[in-house]
C-alpha positions in Angstrom: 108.7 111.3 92.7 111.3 108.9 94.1 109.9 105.4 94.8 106.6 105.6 93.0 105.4 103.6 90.7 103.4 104.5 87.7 104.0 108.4 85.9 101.6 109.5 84.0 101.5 109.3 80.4 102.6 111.5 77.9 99.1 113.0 77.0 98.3 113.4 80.5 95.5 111.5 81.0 94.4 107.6 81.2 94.4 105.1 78.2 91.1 103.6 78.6 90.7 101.8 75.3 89.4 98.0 76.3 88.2 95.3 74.2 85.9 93.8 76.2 82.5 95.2 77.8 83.7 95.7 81.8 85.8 98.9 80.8 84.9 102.5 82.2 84.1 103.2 78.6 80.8 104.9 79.5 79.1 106.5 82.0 78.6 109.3 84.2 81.6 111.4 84.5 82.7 111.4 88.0 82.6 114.7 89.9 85.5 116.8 90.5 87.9 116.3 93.4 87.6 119.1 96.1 91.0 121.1 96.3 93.3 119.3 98.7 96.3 120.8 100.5 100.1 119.0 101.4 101.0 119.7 105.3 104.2 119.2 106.6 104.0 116.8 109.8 106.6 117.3 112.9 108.1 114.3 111.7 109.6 116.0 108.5 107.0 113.9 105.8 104.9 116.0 104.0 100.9 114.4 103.6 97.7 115.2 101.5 94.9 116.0 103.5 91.5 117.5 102.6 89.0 119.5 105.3 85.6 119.5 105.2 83.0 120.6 107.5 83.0 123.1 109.9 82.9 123.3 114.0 83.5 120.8 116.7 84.2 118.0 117.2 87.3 117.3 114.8 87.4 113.5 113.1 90.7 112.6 111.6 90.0 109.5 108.9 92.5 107.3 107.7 92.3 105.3 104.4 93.5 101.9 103.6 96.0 100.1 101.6 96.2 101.5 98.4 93.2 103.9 99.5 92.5 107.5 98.7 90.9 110.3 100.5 88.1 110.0 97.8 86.8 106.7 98.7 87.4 107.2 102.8 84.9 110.3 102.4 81.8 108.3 102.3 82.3 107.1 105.6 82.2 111.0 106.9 78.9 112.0 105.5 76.9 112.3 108.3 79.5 112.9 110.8 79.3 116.2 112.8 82.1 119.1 112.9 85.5 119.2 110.7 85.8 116.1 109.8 89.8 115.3 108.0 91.1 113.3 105.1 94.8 112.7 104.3 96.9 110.5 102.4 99.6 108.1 104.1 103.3 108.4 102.7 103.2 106.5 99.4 99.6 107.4 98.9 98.4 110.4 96.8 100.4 113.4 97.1 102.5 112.7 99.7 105.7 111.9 100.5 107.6 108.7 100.0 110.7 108.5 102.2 112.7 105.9 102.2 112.3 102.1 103.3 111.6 100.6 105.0 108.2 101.8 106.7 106.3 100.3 109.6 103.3 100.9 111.2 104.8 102.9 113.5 105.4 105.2 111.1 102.1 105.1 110.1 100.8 106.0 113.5 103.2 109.2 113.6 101.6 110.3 111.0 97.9 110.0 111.8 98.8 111.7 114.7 100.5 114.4 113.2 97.4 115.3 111.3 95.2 115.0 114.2 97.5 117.2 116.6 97.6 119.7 113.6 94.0 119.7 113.4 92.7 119.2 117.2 91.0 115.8 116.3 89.6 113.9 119.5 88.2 111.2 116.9 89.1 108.6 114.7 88.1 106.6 111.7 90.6 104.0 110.3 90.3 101.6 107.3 92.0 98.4 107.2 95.3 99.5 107.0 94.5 102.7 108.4 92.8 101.0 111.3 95.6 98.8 112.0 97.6 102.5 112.4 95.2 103.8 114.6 95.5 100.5 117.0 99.4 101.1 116.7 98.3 104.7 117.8 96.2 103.4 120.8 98.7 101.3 122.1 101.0 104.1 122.3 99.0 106.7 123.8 96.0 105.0 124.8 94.6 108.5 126.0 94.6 110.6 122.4 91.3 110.2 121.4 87.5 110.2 122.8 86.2 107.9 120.1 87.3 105.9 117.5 86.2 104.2 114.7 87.9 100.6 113.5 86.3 99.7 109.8 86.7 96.4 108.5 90.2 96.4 110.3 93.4 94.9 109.3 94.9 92.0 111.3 97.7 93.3 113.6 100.4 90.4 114.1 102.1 90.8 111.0 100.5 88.0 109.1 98.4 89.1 106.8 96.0 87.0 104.7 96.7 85.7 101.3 94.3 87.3 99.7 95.9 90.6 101.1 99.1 89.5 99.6 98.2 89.1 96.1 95.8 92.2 96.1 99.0 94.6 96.8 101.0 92.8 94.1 98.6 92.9 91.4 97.7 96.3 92.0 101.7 97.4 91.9 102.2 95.5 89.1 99.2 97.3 87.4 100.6 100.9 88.2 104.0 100.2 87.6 102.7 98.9 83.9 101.4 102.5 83.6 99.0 100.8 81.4 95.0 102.2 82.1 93.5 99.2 81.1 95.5 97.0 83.3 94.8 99.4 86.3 90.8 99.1 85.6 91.0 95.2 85.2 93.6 95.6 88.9 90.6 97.8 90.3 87.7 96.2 89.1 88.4 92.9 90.9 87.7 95.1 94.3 84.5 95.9 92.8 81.2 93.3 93.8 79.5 91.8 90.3 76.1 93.6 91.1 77.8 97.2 90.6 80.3 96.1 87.4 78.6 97.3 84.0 77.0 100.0 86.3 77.3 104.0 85.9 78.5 103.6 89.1 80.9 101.2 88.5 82.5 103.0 85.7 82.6 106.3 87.8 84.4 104.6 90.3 86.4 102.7 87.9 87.6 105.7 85.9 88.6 108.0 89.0 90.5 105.0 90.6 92.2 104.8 87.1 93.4 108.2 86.9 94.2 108.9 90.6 96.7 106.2 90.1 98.2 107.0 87.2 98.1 110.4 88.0 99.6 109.6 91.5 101.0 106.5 91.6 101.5 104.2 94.6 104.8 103.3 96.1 106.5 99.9 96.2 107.8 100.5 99.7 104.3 99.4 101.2 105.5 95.9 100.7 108.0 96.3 103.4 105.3 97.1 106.4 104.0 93.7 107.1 107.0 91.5 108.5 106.6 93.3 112.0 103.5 93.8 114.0 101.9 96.9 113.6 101.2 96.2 117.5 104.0 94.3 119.4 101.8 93.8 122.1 98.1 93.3 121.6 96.9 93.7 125.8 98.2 97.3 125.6 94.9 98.3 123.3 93.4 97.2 126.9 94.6 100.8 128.5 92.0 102.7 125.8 89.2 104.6 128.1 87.8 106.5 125.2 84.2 104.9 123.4 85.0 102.4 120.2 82.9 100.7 117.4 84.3 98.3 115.1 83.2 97.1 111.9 83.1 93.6 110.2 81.6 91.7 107.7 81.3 88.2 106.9 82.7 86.6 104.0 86.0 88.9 103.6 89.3 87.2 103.0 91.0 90.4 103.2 89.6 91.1 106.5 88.9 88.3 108.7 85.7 88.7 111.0 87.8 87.0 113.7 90.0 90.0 114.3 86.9 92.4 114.2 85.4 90.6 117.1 88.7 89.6 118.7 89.5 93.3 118.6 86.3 94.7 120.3 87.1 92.1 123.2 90.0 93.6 123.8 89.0 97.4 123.9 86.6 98.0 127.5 84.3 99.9 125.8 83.4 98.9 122.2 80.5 97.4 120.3 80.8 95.2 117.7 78.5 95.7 114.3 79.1 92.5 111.6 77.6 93.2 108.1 76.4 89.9 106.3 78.3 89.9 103.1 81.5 92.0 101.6 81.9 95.0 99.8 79.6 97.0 102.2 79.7 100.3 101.2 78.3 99.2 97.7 75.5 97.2 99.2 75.2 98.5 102.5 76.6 102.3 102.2 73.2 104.3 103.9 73.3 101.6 106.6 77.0 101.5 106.8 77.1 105.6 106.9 74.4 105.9 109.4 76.0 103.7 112.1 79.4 105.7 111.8 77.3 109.0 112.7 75.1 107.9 115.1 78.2 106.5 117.2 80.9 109.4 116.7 77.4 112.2 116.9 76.3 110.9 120.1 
């Protein structure tokens, strides 16, 4: 695939031989990946997505930076109806036109897959959240409620921390090395949960989905312009809107969080005390999402 770092390796599968004792050498295996189908948007890119659920409402749920569909599904576990996964471009199996992207782009595609799918709800993730603002700025009217998690700063400046956790994860797939990937990975993961079954589950399907799908340089190039030029257009959104922070998160600055529920009419604010909330806080964390987009 043009643009993508990272092909598998010849045998097919991840080289997970490590020296020390933090590799996914043991464990529970994780469970198989549900069937997932590539949709062709109006805009001519071609996206993952996964369905689930049945009924109404529809919830469209967008990952973040060098996220998956099988780490955003968490978040839909209690919610009502269909609820729908996909893949940005560069993410997964989908496309990877060519550069440079912006969040504009982004936003065409999240709405692609909810006009395909009749979603009147969103969830975004960091990056993913960041579209959906881009998406509300635009057409302030598309959905009923949204859903901003731990969202990504809008002005084009992202934190440090944000900038060296893309690099070393590129560097990591491009080495197409397993055990560079894990060591990439595991730094995302909190200290209680390394040296866990958990944590090697996790470890050892983030390892494979990327060398099995790569992930492409070209998300380097969305940052140098806003993902919304104007911040006071997110003032026009009449729908219902719940973001999510957490203290102590370099990667996503509690600042924005608040200062972006003061700039939606209709939003609540909920601020988790430490990072890495859907290891230490996932029931909590899973209940608030469906109790807001059920009610």
């Amino acid at each position: 695939m043009r643009g993508r770092f990272g092909p598998p390796p010849p045998d097919g599968g991840p080289r997970l031989q490590r020296m020390d004792r933090t590799g996914p050498r043991t464990g529970r295996p994780t469970l198989p990946v549900p069937a997932t189908e590539v949709v062709l948007l109006p805009s001519g890119v071609r996206v993952e997505q996964l369905v689930t659920g049945t009924g109404e409402p529809v919830t469209v749920f967008a990952h973040g930076l060098a996220g998956d569909i099988a780490g955003t599904r968490p978040l839909g576990s209690g919610v009502a109806g269909r609820r729908v996964f996909f893949h940005f471009r560069g993410h997964g199996r989908s496309d990877v036109p060519p550069g440079p992207w912006s969040f504009g782009d982004l936003a065409a595609e999240l709405r692609g897959v909810a006009d395909r799918s009749g979603a009147t709800r969103a969830v975004g993730v960091s990056m993913g959240a960041a579209a959906l603002c881009r998406l509300l700025a635009e057409t302030p009217d598309r959905f009923e409620r949204v859903v901003f998690y731990l969202p990504a700063v809008v002005d084009g400046h992202r934190p440090e921390s944000s900038v060296e956790r893309l690099a070393r994860l590129l560097a990591s797939v491009e080495s197409g090395e397993a055990a560079m990937i894990a060591d990439a990975v595991e730094q995302e993961l909190p200290p209680s949960v390394r040296n866990t079954p958990a944590g090697w589950s996790f470890l050892r399907q983030r390892v494979e989905q990327l060398q099995r799908d790569g992930l492409a340089p070209e998300l380097e190039s969305l940052w140098p312009e806003p993902a919304v030029p104007d911040e006071r257009l997110l003032r026009a959104f009449r729908g219902r809107a719940l973001v999510i922070g957490c203290r102590g998160d370099d990667v996503h600055p509690l600042a924005w969080a608040e200062r972006l529920a003061g700039l939606l009419p209709n939003a609540g604010l909920e601020v988790f005390d430490r990072p890495s909330v859907l290891w230490n806080n996932r029931r909590e964390l899973r209940d608030r999402i469906s109790t807001f987009l059920n009610g």
